[in-house]
GUSE-984112 format. One record per residue: residue in three letters; y, x, z of N, C-alpha, C, O in turn. Coordinates in Angstrom, 2 decimals. Each point is the difference from the previous one (the first is absolute). Layout:
> residu n_v n_u n_w ca_v ca_u ca_w c_v c_u c_w o_v o_u o_w
> ala Y X Z Y X Z Y X Z Y X Z .
...
***
This chain:
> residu n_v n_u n_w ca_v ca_u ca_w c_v c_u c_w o_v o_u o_w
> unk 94.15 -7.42 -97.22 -0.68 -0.57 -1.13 -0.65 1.13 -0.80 0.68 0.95 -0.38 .
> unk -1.92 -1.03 0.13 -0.92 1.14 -0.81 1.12 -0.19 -1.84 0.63 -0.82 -0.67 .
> unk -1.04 2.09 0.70 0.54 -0.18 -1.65 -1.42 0.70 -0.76 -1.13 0.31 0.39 .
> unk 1.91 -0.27 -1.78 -0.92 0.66 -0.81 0.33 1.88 0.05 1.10 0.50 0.23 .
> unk -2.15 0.10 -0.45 0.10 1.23 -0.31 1.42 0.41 -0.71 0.93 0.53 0.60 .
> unk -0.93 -0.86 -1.99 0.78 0.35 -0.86 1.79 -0.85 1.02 1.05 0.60 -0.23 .
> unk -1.01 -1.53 0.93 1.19 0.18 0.87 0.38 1.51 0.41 1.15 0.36 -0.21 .
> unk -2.09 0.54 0.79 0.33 1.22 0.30 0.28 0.96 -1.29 1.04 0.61 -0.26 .
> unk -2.15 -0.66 -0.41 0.26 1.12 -1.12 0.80 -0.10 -1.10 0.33 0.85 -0.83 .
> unk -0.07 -1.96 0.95 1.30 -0.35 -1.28 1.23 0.53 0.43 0.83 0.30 -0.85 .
> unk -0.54 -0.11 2.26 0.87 1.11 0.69 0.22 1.32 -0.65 -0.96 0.70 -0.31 .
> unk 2.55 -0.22 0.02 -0.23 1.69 -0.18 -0.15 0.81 1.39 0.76 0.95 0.18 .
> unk -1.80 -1.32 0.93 0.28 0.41 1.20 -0.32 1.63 0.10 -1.09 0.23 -0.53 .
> unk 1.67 0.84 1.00 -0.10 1.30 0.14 -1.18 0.34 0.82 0.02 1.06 0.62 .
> unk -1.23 -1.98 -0.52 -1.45 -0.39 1.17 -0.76 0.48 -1.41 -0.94 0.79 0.09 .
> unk 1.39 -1.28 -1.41 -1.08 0.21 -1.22 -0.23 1.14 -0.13 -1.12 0.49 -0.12 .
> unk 2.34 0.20 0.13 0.03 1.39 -0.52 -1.24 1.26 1.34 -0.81 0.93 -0.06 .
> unk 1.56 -1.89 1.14 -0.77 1.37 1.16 -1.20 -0.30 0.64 -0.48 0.70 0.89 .
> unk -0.31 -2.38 -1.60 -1.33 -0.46 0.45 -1.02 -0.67 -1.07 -0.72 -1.00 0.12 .
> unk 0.86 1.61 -0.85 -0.47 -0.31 -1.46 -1.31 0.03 -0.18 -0.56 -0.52 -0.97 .
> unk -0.30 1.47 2.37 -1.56 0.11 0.17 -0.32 -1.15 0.58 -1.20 -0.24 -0.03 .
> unk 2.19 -0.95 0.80 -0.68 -0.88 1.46 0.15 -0.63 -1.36 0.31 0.43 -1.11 .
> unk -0.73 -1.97 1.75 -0.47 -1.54 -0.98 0.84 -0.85 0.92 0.25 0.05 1.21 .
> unk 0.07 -0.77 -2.10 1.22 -1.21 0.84 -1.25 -1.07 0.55 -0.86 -0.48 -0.74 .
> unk 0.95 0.25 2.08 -0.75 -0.68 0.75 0.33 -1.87 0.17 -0.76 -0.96 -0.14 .
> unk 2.00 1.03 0.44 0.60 -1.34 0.46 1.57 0.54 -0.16 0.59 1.06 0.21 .
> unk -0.22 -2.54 -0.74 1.41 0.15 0.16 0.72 -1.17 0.18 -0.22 -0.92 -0.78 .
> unk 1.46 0.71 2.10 -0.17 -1.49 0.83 2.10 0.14 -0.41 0.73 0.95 -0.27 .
> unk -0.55 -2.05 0.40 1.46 -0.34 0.30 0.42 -0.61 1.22 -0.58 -1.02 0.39 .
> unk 1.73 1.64 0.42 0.38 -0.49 0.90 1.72 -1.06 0.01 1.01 0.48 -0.52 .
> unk -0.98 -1.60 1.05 1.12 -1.20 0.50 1.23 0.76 0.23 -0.10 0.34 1.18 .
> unk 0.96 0.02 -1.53 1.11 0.67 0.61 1.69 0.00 -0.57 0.78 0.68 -0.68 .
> unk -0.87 -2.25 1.70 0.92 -1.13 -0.93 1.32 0.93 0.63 0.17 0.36 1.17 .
> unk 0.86 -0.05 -2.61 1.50 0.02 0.59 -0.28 1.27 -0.47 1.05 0.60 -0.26 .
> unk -2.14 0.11 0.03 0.07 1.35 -0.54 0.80 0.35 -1.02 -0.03 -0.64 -1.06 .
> unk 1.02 1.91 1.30 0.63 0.15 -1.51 -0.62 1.58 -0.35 -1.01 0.32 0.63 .
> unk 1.57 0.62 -1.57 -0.44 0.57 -0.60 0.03 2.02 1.04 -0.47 1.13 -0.09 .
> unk 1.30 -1.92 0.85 0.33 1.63 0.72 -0.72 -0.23 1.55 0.15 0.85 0.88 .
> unk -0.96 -2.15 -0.67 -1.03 -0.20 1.20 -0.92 0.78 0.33 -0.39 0.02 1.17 .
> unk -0.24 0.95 -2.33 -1.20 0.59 0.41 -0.04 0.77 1.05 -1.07 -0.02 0.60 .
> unk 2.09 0.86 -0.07 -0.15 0.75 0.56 -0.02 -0.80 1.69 -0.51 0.58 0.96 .
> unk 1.13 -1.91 -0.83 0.02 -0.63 1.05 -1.62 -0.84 -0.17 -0.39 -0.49 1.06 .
> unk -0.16 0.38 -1.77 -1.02 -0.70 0.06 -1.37 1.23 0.36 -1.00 -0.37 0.60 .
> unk 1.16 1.75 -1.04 -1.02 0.82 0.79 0.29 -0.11 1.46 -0.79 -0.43 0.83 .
> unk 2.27 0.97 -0.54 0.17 -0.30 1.28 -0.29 -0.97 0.89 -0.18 0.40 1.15 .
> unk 0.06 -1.75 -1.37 -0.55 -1.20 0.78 -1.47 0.32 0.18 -0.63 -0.10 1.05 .
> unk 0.13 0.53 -2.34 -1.19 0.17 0.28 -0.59 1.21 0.90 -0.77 -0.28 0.92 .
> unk 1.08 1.38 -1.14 -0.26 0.62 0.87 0.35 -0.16 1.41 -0.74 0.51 0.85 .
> unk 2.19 -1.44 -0.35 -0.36 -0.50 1.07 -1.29 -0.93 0.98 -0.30 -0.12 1.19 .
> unk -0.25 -0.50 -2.77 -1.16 -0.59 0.77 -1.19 0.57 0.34 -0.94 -0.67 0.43 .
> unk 0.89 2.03 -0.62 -0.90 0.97 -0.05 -1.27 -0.99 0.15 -1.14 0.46 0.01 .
> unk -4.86 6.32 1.36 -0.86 0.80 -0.13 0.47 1.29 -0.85 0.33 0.13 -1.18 .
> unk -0.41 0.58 2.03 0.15 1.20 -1.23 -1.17 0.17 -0.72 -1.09 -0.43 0.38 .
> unk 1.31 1.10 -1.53 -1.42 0.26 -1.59 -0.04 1.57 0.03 0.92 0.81 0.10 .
> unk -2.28 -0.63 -0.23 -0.45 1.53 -0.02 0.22 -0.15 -1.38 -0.18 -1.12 -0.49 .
> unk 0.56 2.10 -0.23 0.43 -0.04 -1.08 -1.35 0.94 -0.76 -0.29 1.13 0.40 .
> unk -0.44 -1.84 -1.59 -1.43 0.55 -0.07 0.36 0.81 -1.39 -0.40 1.16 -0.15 .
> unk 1.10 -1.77 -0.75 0.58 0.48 -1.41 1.44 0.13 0.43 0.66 -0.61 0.84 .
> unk -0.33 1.86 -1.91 1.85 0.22 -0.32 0.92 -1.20 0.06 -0.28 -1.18 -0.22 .
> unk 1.04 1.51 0.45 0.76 -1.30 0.42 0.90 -0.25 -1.28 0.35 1.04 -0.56 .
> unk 0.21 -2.52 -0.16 0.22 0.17 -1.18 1.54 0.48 0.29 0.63 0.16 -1.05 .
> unk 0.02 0.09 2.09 1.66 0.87 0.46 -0.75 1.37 -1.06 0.84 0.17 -0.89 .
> unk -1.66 0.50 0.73 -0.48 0.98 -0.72 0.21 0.08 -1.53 0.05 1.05 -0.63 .
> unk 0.08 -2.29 0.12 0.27 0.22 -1.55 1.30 -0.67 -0.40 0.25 -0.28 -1.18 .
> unk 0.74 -0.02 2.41 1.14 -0.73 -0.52 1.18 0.96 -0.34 0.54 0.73 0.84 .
> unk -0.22 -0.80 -2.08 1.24 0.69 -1.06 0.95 0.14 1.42 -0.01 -0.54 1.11 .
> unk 0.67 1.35 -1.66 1.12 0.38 0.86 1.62 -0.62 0.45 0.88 0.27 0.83 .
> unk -1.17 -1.49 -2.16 1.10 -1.37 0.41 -0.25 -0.80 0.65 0.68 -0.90 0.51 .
> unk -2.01 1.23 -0.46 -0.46 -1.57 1.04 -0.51 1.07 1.41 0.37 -0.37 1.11 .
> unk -1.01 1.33 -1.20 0.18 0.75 1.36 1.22 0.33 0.93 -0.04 0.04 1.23 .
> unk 0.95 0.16 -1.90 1.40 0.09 0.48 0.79 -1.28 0.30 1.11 0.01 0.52 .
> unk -2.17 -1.72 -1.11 1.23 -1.12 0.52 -0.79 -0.21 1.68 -1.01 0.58 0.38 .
> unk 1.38 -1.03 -0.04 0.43 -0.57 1.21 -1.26 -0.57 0.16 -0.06 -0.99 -0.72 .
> unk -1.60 1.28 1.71 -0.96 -0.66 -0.13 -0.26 -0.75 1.17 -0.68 -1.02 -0.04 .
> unk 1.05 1.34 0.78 0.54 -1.12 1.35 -0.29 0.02 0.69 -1.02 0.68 -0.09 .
> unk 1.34 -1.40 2.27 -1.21 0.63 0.68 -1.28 -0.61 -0.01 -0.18 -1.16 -0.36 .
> unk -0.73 1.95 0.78 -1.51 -0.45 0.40 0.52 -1.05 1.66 0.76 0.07 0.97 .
> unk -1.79 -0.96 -1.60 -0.28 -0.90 1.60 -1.36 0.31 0.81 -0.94 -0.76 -0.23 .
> unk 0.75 1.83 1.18 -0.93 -0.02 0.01 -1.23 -0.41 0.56 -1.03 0.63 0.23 .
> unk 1.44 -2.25 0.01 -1.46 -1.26 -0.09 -0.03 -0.07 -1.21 -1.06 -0.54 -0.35 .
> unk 1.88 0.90 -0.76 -0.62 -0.82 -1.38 -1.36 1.44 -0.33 0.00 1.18 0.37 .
> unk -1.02 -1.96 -1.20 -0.92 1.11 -0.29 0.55 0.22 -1.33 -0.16 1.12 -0.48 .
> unk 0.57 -1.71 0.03 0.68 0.68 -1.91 1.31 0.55 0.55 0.85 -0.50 0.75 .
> unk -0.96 1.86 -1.42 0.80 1.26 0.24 0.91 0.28 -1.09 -0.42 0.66 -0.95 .
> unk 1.99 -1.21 0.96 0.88 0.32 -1.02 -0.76 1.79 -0.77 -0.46 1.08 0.38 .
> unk 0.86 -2.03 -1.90 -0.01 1.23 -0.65 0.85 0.52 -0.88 0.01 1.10 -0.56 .
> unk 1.15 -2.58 0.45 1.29 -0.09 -0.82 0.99 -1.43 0.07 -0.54 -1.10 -0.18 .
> unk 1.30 1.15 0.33 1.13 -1.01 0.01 1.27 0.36 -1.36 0.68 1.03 0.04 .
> unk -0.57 -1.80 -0.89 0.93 0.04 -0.84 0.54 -1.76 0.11 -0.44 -0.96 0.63 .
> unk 1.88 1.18 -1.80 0.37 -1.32 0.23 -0.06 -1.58 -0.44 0.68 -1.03 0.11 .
> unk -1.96 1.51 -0.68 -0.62 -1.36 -0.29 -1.81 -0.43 -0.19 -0.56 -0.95 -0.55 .
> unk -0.15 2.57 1.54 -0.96 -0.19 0.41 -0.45 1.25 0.74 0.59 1.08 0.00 .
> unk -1.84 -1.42 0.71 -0.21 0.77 1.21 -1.64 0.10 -0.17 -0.53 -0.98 -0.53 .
> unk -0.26 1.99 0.90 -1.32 0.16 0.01 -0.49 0.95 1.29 0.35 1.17 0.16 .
> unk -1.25 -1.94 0.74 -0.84 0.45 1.12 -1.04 0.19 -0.48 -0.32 -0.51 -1.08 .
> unk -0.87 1.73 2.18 -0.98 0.23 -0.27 -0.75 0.07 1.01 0.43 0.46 1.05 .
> unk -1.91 -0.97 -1.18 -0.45 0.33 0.96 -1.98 0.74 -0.47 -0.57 -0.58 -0.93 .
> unk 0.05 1.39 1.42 -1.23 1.04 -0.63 -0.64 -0.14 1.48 0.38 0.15 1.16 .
> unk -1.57 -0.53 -1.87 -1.43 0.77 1.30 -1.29 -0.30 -1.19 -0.10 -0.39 -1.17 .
> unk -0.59 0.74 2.05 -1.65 0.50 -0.48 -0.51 -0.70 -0.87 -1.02 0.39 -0.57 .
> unk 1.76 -1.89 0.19 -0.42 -1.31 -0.29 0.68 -0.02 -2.13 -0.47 0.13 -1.14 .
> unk 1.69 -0.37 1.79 1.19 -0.10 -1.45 0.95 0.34 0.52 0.22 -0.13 1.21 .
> unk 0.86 0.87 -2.39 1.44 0.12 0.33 0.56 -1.01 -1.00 -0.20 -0.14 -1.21 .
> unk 1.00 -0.57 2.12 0.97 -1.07 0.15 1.14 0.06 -0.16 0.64 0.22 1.03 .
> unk 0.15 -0.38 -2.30 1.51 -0.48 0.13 0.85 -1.57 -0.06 -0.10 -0.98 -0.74 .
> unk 0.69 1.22 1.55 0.82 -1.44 -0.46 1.32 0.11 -0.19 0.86 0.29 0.84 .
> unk -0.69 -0.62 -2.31 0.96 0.31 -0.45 1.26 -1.28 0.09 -0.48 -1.12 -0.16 .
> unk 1.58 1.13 0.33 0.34 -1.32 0.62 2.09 0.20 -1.11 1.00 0.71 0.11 .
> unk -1.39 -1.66 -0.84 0.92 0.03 -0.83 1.53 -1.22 0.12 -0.28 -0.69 0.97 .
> unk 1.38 0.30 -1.41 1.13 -0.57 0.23 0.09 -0.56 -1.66 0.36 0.79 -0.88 .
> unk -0.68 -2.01 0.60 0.36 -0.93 -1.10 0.58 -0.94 -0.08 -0.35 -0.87 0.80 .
> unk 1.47 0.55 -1.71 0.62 -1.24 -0.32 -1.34 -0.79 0.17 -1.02 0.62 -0.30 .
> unk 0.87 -2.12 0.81 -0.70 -1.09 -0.21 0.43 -1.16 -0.70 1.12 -0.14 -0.50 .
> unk -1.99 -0.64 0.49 0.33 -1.13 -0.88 1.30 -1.09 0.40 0.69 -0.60 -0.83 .
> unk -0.58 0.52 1.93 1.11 -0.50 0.95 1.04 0.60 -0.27 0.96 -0.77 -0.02 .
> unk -0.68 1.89 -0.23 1.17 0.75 -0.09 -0.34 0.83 1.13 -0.02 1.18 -0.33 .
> unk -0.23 -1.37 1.43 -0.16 1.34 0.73 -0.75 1.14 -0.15 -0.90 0.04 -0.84 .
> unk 1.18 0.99 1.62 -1.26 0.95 -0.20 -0.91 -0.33 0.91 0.16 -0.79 0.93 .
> unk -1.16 1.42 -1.22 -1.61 0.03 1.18 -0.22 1.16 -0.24 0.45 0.93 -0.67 .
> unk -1.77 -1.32 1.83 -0.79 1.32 0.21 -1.00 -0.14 -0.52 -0.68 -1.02 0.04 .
> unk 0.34 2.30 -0.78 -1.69 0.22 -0.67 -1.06 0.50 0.57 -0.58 0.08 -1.08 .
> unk 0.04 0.21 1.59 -1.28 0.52 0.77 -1.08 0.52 -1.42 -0.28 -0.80 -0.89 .
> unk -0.14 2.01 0.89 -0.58 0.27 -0.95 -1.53 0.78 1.03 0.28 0.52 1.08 .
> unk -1.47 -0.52 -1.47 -0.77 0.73 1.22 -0.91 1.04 -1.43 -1.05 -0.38 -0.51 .
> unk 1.67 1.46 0.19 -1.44 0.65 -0.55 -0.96 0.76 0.62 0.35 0.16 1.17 .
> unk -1.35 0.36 -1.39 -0.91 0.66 0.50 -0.64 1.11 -0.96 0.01 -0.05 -1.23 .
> unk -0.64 1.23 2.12 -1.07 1.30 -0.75 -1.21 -0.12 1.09 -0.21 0.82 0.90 .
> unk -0.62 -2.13 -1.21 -0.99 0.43 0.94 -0.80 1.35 0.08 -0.12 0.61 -1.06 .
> unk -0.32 -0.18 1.97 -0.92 1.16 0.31 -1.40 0.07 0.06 -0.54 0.25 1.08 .
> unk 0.01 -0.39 -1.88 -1.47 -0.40 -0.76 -0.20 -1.15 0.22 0.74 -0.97 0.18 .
> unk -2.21 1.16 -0.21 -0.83 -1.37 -0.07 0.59 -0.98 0.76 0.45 -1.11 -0.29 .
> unk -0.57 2.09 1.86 0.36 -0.92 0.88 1.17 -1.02 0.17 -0.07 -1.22 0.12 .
> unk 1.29 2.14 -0.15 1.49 -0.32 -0.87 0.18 -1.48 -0.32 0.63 -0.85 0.62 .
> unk -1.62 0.70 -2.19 -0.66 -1.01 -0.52 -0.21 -1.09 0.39 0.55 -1.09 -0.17 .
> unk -1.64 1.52 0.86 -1.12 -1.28 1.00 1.05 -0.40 1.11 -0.04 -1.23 0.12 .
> unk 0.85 1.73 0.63 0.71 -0.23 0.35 1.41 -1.19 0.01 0.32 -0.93 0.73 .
> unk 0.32 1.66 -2.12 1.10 -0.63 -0.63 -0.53 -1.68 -0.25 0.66 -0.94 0.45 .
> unk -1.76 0.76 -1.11 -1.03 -1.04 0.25 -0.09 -0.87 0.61 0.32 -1.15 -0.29 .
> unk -1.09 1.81 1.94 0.12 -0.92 0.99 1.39 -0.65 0.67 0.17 -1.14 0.43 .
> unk 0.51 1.98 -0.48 1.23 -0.41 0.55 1.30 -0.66 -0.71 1.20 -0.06 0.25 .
> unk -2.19 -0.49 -1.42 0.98 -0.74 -0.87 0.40 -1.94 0.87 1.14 -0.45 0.17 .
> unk -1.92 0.03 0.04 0.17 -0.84 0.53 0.93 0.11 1.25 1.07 -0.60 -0.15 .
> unk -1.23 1.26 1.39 0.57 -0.05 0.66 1.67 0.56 -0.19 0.85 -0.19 0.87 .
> unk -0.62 0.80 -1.98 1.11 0.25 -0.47 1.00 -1.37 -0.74 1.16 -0.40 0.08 .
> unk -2.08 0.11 -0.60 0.47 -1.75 -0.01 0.42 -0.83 0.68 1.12 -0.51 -0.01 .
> unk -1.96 0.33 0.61 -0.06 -1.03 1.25 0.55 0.43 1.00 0.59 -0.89 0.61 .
> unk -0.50 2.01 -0.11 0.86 0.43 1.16 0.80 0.94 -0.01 1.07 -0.35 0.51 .
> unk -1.07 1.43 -0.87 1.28 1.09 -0.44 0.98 -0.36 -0.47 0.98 -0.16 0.73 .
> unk -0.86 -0.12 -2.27 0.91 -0.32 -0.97 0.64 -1.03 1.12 1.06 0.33 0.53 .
> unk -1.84 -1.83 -0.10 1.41 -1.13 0.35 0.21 0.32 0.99 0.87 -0.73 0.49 .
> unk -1.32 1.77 0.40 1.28 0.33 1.27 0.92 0.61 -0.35 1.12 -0.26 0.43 .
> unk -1.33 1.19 -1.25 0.83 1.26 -0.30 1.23 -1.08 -0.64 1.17 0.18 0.36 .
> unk -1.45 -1.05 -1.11 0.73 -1.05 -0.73 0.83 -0.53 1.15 1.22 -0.16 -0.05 .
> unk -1.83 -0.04 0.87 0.86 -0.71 1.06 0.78 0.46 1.18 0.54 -0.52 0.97 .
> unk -0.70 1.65 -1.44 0.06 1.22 1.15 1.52 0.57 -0.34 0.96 0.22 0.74 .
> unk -1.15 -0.06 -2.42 1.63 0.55 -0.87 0.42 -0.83 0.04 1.13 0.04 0.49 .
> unk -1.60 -1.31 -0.89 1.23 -1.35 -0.11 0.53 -0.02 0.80 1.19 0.17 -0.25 .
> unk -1.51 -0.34 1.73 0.52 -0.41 1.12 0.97 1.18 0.25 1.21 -0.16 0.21 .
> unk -1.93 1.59 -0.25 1.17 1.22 0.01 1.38 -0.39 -0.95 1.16 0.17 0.36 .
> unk -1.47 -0.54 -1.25 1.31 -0.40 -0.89 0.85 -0.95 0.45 1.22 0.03 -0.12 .
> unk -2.07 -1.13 0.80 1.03 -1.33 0.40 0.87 0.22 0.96 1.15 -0.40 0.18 .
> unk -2.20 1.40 0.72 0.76 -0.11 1.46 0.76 1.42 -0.16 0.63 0.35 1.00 .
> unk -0.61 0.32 -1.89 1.19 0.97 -0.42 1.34 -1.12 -0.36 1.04 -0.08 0.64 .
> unk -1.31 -0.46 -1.46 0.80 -0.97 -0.58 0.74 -0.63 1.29 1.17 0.31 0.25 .
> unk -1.83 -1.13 0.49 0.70 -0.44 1.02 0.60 0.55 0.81 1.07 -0.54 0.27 .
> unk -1.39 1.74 0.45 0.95 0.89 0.56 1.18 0.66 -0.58 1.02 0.35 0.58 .
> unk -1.45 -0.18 -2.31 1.40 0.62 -0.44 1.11 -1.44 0.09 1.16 0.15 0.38 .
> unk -1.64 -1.40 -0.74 0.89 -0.77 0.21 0.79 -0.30 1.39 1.22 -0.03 0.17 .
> unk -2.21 -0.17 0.74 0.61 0.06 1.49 1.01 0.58 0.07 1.11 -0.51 0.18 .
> unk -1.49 2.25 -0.39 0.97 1.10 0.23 1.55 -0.56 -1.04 1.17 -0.23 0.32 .
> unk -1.68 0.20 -1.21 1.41 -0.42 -0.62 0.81 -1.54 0.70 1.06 -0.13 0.60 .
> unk -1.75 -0.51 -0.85 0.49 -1.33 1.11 0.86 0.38 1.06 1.10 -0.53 0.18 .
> unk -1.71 1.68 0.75 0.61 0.61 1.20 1.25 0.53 -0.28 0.99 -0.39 0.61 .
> unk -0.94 1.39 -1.64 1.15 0.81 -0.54 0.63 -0.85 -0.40 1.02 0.68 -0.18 .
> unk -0.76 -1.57 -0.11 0.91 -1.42 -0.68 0.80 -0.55 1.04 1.17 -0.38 -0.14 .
> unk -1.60 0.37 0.84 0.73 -0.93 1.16 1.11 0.98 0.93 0.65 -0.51 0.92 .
***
């Protein structure tokens, strides 16, 4: 589900402090029923199971991260995913990805929801790279709509469910 901007920035997320030049692009919520508060770290993991490498054109933002968040735990790279961990902490995580065009983060956060569970936040900012950058970010707004965002939507959900169901199986098994 698309949210509003201020869903992300009303966050004290540690993304403000070390990306304060990009512009918040889109920011989506993901289904992730049964979630409690210490999930995040199982919910990157699903995802990165569902998995191009990036010439890296600008510094990478691992370059300006404080030394508490360089030193936590940033996780492995998958490497079919093209967004390239740049930090994992325990209640949000930010990939990056840079070429000739825009550099791209998606910053991907762990919130109580309205249900009582937590979800997932999907945050996408950007530093386009001139004009082009621009004209760019532009054209490819639609198809980010219409086709990016609801796979990716359907892509984590399903990573979550069918996490879900196997952890139950497994326990089912151990029961008997």
């Amino acid at each position: 589900m698309r949210l509003s901007k201020t869903a992300h920035t009303s966050h004290p997320w540690r993304i403000h402090q070390l990306a304060s030049d990009f512009s918040v692009e889109d920011v989506w919520s993901f289904r992730t029923p049964g979630a409690g508060p210490d999930d995040f770290p199982t919910m990157l993991a699903a995802m990165r199971a569902t998995g191009g490498l990036v010439k890296q054109r600008v510094a990478s933002l691992r370059d300006r991260l404080p030394s508490d968040v360089r030193d936590a735990f940033r996780g492995p790279d998958n490497e079919s995913m093209p967004l390239k961990a740049v930090y994992e902490l325990d209640m949000e995580a930010a990939r990056e990805l840079a070429n000739q065009t825009v550099h791209t983060l998606m910053h991907l956060g762990w919130v109580h929801g309205a249900n009582g569970d937590h979800e997932l936040r999907m945050a996408v900012l950007v530093k386009p790279n001139g004009w082009f950058g621009r004209l760019y970010m532009a054209a490819i707004a639609p198809f980010r709509y219409l086709i990016v965002y609801p796979a990716l939507t359907r892509q984590w959900e399903r990573a979550w469910r069918d996490r879900n169901h196997a952890e139950a199986e497994y326990q089912e098994g151990t029961s008997r």
